[in-house]
N, CA, C and O atoms as a printed pandas DataFrame, in Angstrom:
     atom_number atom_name residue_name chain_id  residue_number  x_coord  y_coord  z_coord
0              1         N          UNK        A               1  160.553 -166.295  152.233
1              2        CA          UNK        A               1  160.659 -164.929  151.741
2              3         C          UNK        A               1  159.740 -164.039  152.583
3              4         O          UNK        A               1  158.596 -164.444  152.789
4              5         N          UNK        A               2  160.124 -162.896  153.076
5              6        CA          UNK        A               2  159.445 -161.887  153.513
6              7         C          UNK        A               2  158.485 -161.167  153.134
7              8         O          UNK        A               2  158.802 -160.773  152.012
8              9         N          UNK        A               3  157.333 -160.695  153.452
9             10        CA          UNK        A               3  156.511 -160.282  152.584
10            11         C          UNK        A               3  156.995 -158.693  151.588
11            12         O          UNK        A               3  156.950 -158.207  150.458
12            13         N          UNK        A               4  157.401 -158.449  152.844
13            14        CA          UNK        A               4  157.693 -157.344  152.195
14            15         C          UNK        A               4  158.902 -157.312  150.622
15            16         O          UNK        A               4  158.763 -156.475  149.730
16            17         N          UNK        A               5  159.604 -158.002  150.612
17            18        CA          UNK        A               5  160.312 -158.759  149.696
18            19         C          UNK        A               5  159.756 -159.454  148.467
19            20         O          UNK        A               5  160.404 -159.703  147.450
20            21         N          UNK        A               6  158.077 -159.825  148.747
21            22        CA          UNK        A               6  157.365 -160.239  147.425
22            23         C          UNK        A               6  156.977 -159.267  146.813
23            24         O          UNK        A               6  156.519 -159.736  145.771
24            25         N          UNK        A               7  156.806 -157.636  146.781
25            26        CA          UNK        A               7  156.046 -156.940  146.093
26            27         C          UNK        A               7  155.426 -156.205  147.014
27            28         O          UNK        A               7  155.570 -156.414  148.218
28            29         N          UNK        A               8  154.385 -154.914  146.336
29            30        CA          UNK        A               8  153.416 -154.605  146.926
30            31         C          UNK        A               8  152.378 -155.014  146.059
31            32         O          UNK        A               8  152.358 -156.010  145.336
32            33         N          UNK        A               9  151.033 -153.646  146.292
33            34        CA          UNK        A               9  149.886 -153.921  145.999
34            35         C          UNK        A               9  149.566 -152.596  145.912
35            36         O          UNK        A               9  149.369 -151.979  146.959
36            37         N          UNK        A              10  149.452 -151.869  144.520
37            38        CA          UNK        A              10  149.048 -150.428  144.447
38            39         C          UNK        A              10  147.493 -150.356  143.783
39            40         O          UNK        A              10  147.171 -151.077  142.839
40            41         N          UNK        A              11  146.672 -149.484  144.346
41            42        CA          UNK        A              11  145.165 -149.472  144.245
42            43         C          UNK        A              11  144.839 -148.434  143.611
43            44         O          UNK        A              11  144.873 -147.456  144.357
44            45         N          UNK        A              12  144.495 -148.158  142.428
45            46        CA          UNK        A              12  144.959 -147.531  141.109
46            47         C          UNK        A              12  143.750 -145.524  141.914
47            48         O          UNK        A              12  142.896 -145.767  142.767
48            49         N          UNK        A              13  143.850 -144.654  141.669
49            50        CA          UNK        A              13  143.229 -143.564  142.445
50            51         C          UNK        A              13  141.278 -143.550  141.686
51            52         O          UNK        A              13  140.305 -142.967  142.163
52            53         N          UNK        A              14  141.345 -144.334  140.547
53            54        CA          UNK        A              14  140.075 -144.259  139.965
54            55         C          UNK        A              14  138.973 -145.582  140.815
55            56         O          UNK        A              14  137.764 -145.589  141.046
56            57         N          UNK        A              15  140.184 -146.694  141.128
57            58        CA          UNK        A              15  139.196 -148.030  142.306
58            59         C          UNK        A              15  138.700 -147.139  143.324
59            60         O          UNK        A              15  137.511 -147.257  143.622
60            61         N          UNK        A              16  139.413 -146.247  143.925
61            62        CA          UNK        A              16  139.381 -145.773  145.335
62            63         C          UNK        A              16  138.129 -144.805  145.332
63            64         O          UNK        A              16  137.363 -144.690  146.289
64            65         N          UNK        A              17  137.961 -143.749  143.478
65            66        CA          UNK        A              17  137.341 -142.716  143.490
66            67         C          UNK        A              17  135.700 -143.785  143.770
67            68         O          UNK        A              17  134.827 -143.615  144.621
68            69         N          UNK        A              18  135.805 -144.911  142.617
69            70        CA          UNK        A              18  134.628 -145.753  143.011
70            71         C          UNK        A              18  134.103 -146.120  144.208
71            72         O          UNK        A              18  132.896 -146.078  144.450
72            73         N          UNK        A              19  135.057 -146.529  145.080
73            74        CA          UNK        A              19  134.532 -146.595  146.525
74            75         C          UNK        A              19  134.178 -145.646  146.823
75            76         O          UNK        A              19  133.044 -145.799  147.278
76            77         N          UNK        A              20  134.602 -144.204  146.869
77            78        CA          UNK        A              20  133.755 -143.269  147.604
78            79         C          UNK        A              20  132.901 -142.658  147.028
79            80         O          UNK        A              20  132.099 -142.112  147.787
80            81         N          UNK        A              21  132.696 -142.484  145.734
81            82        CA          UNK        A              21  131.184 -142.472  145.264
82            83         C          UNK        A              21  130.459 -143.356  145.862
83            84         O          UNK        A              21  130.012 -143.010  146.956
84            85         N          UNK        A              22  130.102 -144.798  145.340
85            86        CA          UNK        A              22  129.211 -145.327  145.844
86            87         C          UNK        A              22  128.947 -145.264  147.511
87            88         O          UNK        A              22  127.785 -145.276  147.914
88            89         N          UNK        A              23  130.035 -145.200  148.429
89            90        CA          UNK        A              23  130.216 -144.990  150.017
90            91         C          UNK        A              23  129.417 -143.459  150.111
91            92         O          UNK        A              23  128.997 -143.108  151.214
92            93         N          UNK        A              24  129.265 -142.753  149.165
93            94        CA          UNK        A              24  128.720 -141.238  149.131
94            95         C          UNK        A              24  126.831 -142.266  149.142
95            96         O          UNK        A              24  126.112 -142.339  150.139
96            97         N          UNK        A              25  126.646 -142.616  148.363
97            98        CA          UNK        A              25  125.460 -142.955  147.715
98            99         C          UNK        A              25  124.969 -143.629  149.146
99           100         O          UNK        A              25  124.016 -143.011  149.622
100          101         N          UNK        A              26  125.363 -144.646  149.856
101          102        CA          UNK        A              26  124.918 -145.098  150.916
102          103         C          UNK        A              26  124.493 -143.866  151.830
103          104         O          UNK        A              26  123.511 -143.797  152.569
104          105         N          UNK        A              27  125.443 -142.946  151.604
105          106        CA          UNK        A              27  125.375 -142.520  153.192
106          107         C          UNK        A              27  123.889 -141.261  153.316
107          108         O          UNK        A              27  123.285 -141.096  154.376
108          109         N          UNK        A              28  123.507 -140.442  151.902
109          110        CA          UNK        A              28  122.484 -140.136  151.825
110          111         C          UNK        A              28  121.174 -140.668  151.867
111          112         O          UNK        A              28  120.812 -141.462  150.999
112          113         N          UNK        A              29  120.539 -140.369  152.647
113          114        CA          UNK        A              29  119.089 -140.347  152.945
114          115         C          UNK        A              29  118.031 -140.713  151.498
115          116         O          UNK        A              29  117.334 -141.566  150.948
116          117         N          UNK        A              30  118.433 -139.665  151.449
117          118        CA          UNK        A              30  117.205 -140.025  149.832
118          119         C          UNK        A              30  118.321 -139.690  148.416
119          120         O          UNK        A              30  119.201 -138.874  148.140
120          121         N          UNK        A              31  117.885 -140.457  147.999
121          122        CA          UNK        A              31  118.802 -141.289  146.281
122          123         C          UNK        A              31  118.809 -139.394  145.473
123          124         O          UNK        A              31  117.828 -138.660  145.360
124          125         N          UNK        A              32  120.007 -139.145  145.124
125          126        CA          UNK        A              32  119.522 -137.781  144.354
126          127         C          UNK        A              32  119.415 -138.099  143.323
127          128         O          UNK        A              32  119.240 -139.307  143.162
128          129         N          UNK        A              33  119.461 -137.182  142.050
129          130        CA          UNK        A              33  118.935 -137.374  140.500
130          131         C          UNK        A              33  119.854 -137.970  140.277
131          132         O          UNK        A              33  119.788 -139.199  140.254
132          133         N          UNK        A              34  121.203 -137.202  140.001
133          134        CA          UNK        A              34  122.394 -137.619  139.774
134          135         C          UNK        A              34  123.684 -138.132  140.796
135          136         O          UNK        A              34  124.194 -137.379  141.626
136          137         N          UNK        A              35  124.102 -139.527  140.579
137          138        CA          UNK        A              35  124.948 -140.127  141.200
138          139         C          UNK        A              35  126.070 -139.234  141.839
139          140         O          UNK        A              35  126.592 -138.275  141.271
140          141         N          UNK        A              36  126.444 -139.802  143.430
141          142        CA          UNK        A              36  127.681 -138.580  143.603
142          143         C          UNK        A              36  128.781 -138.975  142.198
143          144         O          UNK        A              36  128.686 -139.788  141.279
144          145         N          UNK        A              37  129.997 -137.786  142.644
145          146        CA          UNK        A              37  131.280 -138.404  141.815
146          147         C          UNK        A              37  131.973 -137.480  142.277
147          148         O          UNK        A              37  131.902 -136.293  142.596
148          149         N          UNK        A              38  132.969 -138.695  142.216
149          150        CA          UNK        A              38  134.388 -138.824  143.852
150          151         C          UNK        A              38  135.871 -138.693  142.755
151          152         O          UNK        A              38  136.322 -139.327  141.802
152          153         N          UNK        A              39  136.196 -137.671  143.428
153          154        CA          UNK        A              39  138.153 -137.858  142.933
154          155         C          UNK        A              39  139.188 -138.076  143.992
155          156         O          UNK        A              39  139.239 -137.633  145.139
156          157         N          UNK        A              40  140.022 -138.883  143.316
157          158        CA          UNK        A              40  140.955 -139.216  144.717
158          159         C          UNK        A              40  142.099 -139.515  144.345
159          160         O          UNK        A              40  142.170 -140.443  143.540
160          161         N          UNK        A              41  143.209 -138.937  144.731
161          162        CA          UNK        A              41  144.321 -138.475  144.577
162          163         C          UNK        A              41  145.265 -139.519  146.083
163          164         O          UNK        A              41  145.217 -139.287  147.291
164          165         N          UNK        A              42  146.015 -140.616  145.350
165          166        CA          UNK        A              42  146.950 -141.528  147.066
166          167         C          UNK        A              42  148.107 -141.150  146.460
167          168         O          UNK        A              42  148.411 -140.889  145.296
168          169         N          UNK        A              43  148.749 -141.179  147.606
169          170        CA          UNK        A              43  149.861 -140.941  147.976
170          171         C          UNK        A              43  150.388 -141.643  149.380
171          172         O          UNK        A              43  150.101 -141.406  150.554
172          173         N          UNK        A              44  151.364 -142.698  148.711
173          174        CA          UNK        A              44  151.351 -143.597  150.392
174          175         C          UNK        A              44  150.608 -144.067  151.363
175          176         O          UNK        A              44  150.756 -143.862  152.567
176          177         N          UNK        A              45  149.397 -145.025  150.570
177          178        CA          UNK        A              45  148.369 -145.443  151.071
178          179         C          UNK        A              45  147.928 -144.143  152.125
179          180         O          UNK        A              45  147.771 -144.415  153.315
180          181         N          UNK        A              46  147.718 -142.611  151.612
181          182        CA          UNK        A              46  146.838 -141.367  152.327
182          183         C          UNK        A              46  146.097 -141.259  150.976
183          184         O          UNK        A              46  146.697 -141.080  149.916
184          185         N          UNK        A              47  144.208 -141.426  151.119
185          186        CA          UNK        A              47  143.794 -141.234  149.940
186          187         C          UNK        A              47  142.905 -139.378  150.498
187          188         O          UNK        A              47  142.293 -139.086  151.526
188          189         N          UNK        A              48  143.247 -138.548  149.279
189          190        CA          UNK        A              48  142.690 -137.446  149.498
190          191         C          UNK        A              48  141.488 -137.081  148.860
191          192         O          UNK        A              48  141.796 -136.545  147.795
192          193         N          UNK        A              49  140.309 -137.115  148.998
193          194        CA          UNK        A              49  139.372 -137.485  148.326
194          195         C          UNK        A              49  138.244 -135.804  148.251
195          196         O          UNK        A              49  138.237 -134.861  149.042
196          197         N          UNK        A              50  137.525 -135.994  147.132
197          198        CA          UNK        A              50  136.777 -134.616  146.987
198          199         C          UNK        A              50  135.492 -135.643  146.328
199          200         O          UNK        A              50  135.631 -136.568  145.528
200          201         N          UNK        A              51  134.451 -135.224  146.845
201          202        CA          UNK        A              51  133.411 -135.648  146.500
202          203         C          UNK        A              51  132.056 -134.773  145.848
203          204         O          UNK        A              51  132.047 -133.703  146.457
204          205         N          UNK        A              52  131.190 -134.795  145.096
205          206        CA          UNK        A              52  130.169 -133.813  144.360
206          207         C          UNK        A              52  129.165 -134.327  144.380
207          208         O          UNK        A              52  129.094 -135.372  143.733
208          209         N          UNK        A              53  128.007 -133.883  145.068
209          210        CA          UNK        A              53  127.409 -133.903  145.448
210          211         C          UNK        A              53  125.901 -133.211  145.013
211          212         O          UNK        A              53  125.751 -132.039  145.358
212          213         N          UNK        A              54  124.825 -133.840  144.307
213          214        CA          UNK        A              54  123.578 -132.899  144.429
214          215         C          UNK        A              54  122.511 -133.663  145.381
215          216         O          UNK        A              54  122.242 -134.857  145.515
216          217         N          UNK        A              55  121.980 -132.398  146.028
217          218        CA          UNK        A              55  121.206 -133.017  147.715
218          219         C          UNK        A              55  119.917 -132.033  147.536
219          220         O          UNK        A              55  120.083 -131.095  146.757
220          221         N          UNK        A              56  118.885 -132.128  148.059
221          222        CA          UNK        A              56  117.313 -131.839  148.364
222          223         C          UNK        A              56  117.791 -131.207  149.321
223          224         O          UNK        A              56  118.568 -131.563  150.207
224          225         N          UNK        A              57  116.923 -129.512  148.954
225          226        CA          UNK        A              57  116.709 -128.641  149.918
226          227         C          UNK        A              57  115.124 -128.469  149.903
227          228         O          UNK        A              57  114.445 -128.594  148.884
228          229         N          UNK        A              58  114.557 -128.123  151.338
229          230        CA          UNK        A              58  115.237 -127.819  152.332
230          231         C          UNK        A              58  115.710 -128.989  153.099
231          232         O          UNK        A              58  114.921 -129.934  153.121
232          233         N          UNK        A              59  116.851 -129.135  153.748
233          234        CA          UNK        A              59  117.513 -130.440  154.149
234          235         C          UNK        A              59  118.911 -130.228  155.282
235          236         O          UNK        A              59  119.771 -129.350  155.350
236          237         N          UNK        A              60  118.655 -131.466  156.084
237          238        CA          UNK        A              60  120.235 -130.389  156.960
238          239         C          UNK        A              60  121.468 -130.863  156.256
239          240         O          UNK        A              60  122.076 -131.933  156.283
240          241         N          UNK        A              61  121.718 -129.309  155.374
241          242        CA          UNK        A              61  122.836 -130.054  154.508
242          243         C          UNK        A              61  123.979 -130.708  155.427
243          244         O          UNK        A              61  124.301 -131.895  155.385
244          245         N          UNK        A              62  124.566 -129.676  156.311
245          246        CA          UNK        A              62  125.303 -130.218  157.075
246          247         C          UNK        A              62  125.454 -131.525  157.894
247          248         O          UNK        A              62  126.580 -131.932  158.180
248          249         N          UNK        A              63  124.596 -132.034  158.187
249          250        CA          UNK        A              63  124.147 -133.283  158.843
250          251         C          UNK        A              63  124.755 -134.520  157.437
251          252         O          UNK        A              63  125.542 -135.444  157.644
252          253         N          UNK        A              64  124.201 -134.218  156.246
253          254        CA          UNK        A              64  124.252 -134.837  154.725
254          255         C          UNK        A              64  126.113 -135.088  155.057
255          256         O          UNK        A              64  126.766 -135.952  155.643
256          257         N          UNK        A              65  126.423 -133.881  154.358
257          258        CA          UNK        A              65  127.955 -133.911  154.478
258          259         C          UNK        A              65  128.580 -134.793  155.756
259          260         O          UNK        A              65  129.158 -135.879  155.786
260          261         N          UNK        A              66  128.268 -134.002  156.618
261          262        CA          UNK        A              66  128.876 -134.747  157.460
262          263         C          UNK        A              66  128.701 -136.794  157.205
263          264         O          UNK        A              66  129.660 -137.480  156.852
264          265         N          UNK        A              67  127.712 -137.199  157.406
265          266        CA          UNK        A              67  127.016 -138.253  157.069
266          267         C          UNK        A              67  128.225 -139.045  155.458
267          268         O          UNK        A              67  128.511 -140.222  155.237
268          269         N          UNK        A              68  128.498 -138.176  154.926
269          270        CA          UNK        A              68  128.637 -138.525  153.539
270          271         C          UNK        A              68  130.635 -138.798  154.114
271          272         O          UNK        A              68  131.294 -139.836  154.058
272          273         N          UNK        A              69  130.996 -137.601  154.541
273          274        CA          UNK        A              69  132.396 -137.477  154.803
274          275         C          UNK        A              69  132.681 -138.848  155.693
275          276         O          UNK        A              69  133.798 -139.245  155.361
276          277         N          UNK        A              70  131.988 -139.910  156.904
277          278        CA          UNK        A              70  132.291 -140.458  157.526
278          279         C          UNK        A              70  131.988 -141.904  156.795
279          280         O          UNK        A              70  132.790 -142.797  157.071
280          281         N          UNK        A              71  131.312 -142.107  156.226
281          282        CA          UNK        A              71  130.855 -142.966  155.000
282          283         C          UNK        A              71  131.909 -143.377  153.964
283          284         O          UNK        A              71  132.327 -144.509  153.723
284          285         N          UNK        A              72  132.183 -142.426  153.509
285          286        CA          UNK        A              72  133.563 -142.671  152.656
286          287         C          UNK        A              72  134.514 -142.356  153.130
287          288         O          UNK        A              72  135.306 -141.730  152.426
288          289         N          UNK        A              73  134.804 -142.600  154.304
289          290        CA          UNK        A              73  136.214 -142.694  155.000
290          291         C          UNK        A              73  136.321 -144.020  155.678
291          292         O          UNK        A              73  137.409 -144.596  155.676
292          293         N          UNK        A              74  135.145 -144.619  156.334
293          294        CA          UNK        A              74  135.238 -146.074  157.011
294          295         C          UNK        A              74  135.165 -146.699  155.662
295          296         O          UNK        A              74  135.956 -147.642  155.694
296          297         N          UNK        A              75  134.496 -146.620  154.275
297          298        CA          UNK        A              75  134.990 -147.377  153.431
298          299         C          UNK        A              75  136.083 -147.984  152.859
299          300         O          UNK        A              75  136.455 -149.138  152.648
300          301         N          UNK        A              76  136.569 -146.650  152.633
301          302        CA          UNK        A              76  137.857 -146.745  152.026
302          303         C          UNK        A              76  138.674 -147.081  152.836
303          304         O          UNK        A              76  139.547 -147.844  152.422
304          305         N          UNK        A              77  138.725 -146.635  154.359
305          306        CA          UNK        A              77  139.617 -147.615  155.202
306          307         C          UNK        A              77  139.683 -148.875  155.003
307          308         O          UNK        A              77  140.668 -149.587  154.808
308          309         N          UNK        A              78  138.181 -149.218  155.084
309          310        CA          UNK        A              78  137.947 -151.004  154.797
310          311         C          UNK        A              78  138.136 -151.619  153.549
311          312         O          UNK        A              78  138.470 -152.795  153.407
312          313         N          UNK        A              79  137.874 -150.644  152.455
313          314        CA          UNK        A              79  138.446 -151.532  151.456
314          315         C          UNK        A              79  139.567 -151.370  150.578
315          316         O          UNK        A              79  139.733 -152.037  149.556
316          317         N          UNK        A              80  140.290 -150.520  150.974
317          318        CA          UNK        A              80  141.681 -150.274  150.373
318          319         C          UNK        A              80  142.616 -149.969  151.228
319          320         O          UNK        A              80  143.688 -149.677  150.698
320          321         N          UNK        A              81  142.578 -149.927  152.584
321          322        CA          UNK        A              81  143.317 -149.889  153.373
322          323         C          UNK        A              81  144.136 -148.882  153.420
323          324         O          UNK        A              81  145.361 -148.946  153.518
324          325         N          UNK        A              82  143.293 -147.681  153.334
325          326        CA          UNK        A              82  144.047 -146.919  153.028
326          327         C          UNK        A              82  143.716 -145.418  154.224
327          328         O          UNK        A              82  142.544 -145.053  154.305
328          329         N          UNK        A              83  144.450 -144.899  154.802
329          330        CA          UNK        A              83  143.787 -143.725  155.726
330          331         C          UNK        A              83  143.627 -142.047  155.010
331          332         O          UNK        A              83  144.454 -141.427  154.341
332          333         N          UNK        A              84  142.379 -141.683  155.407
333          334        CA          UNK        A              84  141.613 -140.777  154.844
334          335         C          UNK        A              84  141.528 -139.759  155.401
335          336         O          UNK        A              84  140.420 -139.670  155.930
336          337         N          UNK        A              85  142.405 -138.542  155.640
337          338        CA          UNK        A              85  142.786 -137.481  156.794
338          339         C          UNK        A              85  141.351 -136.494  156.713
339          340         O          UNK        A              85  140.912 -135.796  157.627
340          341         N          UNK        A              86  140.716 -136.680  155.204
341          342        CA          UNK        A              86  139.747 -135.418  155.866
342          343         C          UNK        A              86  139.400 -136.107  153.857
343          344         O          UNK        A              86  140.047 -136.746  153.028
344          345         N          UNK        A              87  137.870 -135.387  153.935
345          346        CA          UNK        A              87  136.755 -135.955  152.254
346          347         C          UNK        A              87  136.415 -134.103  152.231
347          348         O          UNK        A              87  136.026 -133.294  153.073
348          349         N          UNK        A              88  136.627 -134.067  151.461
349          350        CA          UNK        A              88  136.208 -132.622  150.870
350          351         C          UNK        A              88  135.397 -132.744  150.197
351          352         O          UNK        A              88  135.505 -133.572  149.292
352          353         N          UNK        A              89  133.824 -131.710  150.388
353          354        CA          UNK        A              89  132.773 -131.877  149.887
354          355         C          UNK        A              89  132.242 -131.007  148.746
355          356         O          UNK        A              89  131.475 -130.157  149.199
356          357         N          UNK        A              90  132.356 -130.947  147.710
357          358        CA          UNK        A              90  131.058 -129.819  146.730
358          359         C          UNK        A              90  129.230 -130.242  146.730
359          360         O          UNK        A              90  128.496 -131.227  146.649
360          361         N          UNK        A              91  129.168 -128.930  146.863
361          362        CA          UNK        A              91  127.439 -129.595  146.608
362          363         C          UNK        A              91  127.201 -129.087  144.883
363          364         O          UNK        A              91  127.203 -127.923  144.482
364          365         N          UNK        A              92  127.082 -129.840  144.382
365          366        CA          UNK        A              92  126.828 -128.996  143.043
366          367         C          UNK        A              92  125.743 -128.042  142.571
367          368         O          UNK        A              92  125.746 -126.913  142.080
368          369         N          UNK        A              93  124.418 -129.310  143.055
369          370        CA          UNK        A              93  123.200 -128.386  143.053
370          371         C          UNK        A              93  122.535 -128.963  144.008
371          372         O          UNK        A              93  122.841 -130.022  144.556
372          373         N          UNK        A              94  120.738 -127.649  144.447
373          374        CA          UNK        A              94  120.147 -128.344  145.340
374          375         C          UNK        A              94  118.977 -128.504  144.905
375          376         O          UNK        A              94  118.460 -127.540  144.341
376          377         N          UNK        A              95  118.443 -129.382  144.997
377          378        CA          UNK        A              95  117.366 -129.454  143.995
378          379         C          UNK        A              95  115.196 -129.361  145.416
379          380         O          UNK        A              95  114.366 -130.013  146.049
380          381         N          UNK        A              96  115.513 -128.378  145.079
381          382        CA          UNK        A              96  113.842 -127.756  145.636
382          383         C          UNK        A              96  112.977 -129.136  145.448
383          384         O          UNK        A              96  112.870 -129.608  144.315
384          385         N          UNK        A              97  112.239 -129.902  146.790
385          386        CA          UNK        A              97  111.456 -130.633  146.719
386          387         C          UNK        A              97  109.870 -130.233  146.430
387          388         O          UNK        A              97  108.957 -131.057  146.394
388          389         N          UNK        A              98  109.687 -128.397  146.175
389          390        CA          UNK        A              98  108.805 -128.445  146.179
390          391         C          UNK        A              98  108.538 -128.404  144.440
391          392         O          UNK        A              98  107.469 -128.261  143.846
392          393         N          UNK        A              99  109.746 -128.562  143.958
393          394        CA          UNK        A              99  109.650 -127.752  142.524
394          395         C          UNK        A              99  109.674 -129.002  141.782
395          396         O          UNK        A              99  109.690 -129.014  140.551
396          397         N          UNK        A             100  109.677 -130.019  142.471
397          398        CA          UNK        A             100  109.777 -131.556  141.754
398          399         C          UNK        A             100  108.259 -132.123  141.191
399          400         O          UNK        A             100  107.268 -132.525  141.801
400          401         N          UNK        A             101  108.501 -131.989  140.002
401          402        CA          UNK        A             101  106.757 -132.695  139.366
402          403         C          UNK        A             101  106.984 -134.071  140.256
403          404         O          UNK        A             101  107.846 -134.870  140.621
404          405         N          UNK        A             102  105.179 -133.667  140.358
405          406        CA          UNK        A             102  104.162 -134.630  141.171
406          407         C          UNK        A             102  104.527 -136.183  140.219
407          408         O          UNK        A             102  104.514 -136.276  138.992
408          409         N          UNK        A             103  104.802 -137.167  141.106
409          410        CA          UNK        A             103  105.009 -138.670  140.652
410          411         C          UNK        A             103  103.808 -138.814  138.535
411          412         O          UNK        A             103  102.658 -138.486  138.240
412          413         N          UNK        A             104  104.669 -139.285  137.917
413          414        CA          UNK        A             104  104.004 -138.864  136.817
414          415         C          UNK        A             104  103.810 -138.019  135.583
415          416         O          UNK        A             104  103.430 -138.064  134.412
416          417         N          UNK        A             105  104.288 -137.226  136.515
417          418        CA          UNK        A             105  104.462 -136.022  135.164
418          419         C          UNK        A             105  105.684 -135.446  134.866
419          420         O          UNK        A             105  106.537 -134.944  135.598
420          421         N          UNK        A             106  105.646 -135.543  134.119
421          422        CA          UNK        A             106  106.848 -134.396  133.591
422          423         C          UNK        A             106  106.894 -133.056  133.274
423          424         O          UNK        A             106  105.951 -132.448  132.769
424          425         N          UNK        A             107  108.252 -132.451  133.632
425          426        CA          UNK        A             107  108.317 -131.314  133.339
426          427         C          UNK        A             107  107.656 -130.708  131.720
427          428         O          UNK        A             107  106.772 -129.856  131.808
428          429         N          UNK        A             108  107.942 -130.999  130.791
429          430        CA          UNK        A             108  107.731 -130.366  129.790
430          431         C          UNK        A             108  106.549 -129.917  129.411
431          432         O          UNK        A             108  105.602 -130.669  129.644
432          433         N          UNK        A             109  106.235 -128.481  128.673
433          434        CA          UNK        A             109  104.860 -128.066  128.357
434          435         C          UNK        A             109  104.655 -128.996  127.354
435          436         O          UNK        A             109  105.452 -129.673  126.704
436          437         N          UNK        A             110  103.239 -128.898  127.337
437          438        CA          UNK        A             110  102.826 -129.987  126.074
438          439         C          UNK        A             110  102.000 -128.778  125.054
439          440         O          UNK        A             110  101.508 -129.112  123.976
């Protein structure tokens, strides 16, 4: 029997969104507060993917993105076999390193 004749193999758009979150998470520099989170929309093994993003300013965002867009595209090539024409990026927020309490403390007045 032919392979093509046994079936396929469809990779549901929420496996794929997982790969490129976490493929987001690698590709940044420093860990943000909140985890990326990836949507992804296939269509004929083409996965179209939008990713959200909060990143530390001051920072080269662009360098980030970029970094993040090539990350979750060799992933998802590799693990779903699937080709990735272009990752569309949101930054949601940026979070000021200078405005970050000192290791220890917390924000709240006491």
């Amino acid at each position: 029997m032919a392979p093509a004749d046994r079936g396929s193999t469809r990779i549901a758009d929420r496996v794929v969104a997982k790969i490129a979150a976490q493929a987001a998470r690698e590709a940044l520099d420093a860990k943000p507060d909140a985890a990326p989170h990836a949507t992804v929309t296939v269509h004929h093994d083409i996965a179209r993917v939008r990713v959200s993003l909060e990143l530390d300013y001051p920072s080269d965002l662009a360098a980030q993105c970029a970094a993040v867009r090539r990350q979750v595209a060799l992933r998802i090539e590799e693990c779903a076999a699937m080709a990735v024409p272009e990752v569309d990026i949101d930054i949601e927020h940026l979070h000021s390193a200078h405005a970050r309490p000192a290791a220890g403390h917390d924000r709240r007045l006491r």
